[in-house]
Steps between C-alpha positions, in 0.01 A plus 500: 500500500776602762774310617410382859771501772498244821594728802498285751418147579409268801384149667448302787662149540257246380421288756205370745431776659244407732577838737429702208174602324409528152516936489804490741654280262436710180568846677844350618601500110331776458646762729806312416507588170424849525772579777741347245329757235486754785201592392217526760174527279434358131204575265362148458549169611459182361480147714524141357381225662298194446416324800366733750103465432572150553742460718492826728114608422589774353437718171546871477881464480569840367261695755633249774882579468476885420290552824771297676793648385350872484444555144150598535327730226725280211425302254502114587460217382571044497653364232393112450673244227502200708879450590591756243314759740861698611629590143129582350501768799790650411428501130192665572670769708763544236252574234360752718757634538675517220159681357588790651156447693652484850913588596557204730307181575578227823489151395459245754462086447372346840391188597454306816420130450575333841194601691283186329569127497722351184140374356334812487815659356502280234186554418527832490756500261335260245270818458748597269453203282155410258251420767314303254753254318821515712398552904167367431679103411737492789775676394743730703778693359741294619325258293503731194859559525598107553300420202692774290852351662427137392380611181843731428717165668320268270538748152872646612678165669535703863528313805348633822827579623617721229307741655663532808752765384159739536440436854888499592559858344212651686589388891818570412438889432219483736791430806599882408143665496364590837132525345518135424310239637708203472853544597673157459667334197447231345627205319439259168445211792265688704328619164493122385353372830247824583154378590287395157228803462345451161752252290700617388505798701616475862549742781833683376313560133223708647537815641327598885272707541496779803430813611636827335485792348754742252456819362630772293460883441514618174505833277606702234857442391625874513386519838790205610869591483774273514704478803798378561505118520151525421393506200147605382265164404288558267232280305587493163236223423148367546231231400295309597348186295279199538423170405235249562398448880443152461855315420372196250314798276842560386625462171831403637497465922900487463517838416426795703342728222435789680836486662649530168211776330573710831910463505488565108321798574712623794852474243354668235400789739828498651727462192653207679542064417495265767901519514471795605296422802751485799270372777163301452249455781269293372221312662612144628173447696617123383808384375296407127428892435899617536552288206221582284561881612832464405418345147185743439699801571826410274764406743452122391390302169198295560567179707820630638434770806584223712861503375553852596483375895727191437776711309472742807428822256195583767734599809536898552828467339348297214387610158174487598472566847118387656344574808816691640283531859346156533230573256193319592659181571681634800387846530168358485153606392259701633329504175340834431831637675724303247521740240611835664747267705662459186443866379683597841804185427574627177524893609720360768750326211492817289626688857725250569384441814427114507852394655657151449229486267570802289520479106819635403423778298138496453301723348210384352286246666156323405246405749207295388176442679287169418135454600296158517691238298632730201190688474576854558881624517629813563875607410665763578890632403690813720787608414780706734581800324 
């Protein structure tokens, strides 16, 4: 397999962009991405999304971008794993390429959520779970995830309010990305008295969703060069794993196997150990999942992410820095956009070109992907060489 380069990378701000439709929104990343890889015609393109046969009406993703954006006569195609819909796009283009069976591939995660009421959102998004024994009784995946919380508070001796730290790092970075959706901080006391959603989880432990898109532009490696003060990214892991879809089939629902079977995988491919990671965007669609990403991928023993936000090691100049552009929390999430926004973040560390948020140094960064509650979970590692 060949070593796949990202030449050039873009987004729109996440946001409710009721001006906007669902192909002007995608093409926006799009043609953004390929005037950063000045490049003005690729041999495939792959689109992740989840929501838009629900939301929007419409299917035919691939077909419907490429006619929009000019790429007609290529290969196309949608990409859906629920909220892990972004990274399984651009895994698919990177084994294309990397194949040798096309020389460049345009990855694009869209999504527009804002053009249906809350209710139907929500429902739209329980697709994801097991229609039969989870959506079927009532529950939501706020609900899912509040269960999981009390259950980790109850086993581990958390309060709520440990948790805060999460929440505070990412509208702190997301005051410094112009992409984000939520630019204000925020404190323990407005944490502590944020409206009750699901207890435990309130307001500032779930993530909002919006409308977005990111993409990416990728090829051979010997066809990027290093310039100077940008170095070339390239991915020097993937996997992808999965887990049960319903969350009480689990042998343990504290533990975020496929988390761990896909980050395992991702080291061994890139000869590297967690310590070696030196920026993590990882999926804090609720406050619950940056711990038990944090534990499942090494950076924590089991029981103890939480500490890693209360001893401050999650702040860009932390040893773990999270969510260095607001991540989901702040950021927010247009779901089956998530995943390239945090392909597209994590090229931006590696070119140093994230600001007051910029990882001293970094190199190698890890961006991992979850769909439904756990159940499918896509990680990824670039490195700056």
């Amino acid at each position: 397999m060949r070593k796949i380069a990202i030449l050039g990378i873009g987004q729109t701000s996440v946001d409710e962009h009721w001006d906007k439709s669902l192909r002007e929104i995608g093409g926006e990343a799009a043609f953004a991405a390929m005037q950063d890889a000045g490049a003005d015609k690729v041999d495939a393109l792959f689109v992740g999304n989840m929501l838009a046969p629900l939301i929007d009406g419409q299917n035919q993703l691939g077909t419907f971008f490429s006619d929009w954006i000019g790429l007609w006569h290529r290969e196309a195609i949608k990409i859906e794993a629920a909220c892990g819909s972004g990274a399984a796009a651009f895994r698919a283009g990177l084994m294309a390429v990397a194949s040798g069976d096309i020389e460049s591939a345009l990855v694009v995660g869209v999504e527009k959520m804002t053009d249906k009421a809350g209710h139907d959102v929500t429902a739209a998004l329980a697709t994801a779970a097991d229609a039969d024994y989870e959506v079927e009784q009532g529950v939501s995946f706020v609900g899912l995830n509040a269960l999981v919380m009390q259950r980790y508070m109850f086993e581990f001796g958390w309060r709520h309010t440990d948790f805060a730290p999460f929440s505070i790092n990412a509208h702190a970075n997301a005051m410094h990305n112009p992409f984000a959706r939520l630019h204000e901080k925020i404190t323990v006391e407005r944490f502590e008295k944020s409206s009750m959603v699901a207890t435990p989880i309130n307001l500032l432990d779930a993530s909002p969703i919006g409308d977005g898109a990111a993409a990416a532009v990728i090829v051979p490696a010997e066809k990027v060069a290093s310039m100077p003060g940008r170095p070339r990214v390239v991915v020097a892991a993937s996997a992808s794993a999965t887990d049960t879809i319903a969350v009480h089939s689990r042998k343990d629902p504290l533990f975020l196997s496929a988390a761990y079977d896909s980050a395992k995988r991702c080291y061994e491919m890139a000869n590297v150990e967690p310590k070696d990671i030196a920026v993590f965007e990882l999926h804090d669609a609720f406050s619950i999942m940056t711990a038990l990403s944090l534990e499942a991928c090494g950076f924590a023993e089991r029981g103890k992410g939480v500490r890693l936000g209360l001893d401050n090691e999650i702040t860009p100049a932390g040893r773990v820095p999270i969510c260095t552009r607001g991540g989901l929390k702040a950021r927010g999430h247009p779901v089956g956009a998530t995943g390239m926004y945090q392909i597209v973040e994590v090229a931006q560390q590696l070119r140093g070109e994230c600001g007051k948020t910029q990882v001293d140094g970094a190199k190698i960064g890890m961006a991992q992907n979850i769909g439904g509650s756990g159940a499918s979970i896509i990680t990824h590692i670039l490195k700056a060489e």
